[in-house]
N, C-alpha and C positions, 0 to 999 in steps of 0.2 A: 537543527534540521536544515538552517539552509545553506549550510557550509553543504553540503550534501546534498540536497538540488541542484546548487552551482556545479557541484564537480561532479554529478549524473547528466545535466545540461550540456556541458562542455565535451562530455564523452560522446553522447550522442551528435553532437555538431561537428567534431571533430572529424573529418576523414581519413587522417593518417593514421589515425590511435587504431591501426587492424591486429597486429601481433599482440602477446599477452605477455612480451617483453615491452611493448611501446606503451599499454595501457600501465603493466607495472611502474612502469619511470613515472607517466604523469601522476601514477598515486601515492610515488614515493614524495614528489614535490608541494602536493596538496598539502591541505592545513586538516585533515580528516585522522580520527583516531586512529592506531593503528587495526586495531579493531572492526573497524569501519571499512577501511581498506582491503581488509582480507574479504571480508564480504562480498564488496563489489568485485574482488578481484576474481572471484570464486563462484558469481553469478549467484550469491545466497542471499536470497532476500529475508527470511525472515532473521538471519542473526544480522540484516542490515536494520532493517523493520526495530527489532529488540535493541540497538544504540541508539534510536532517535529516540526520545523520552516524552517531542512537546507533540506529539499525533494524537489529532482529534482520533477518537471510535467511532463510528461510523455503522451503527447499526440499520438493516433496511424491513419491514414486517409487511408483508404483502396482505391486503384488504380484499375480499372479494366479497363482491356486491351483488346481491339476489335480484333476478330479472323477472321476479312476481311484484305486482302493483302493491301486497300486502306489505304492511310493516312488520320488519324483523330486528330483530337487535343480533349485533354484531361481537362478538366477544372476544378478546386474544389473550389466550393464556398459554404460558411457557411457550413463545415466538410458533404458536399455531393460532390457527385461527378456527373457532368453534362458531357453527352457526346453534344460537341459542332461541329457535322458536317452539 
């Protein structure tokens, strides 16, 4: 993965990389799968997504909290959230 931050880094700091003949060279030079490359070159993130292998998952579950002074219990099931009083 971070051959592949480095060479998403460098494209966006780069300001000559404008044509998709100028980006192609620099990705022909990279150290990035080919794989990899067609990706980016392609603006496809998830077959970019799908060759990096070491990505944390990153799940988020939102909580919402009852604005009665009563005590309730909070339940989450199948990434819902059920108020169970």
């Amino acid at each position: 993965m971070n051959q592949v931050v480095q060479v998403l880094t460098q494209l966006a700091n780069n300001a000559t990389l404008v044509t998709k003949e100028e980006v192609a060279h620099f990705l022909t030079n990279s150290e990035l799968s080919t794989q990899q490359k067609t990706a980016i070159a392609a603006h496809n993130i998830n077959t970019l997504v799908e060759t990096v292998h070491d990505l944390p998952v990153i799940k988020c579950v939102p909580i919402i909290v009852s604005d009665d002074d009563e005590e309730q219990i909070i339940t989450i099931s199948n990434k819902h959230v059920a108020n169970a009083s």
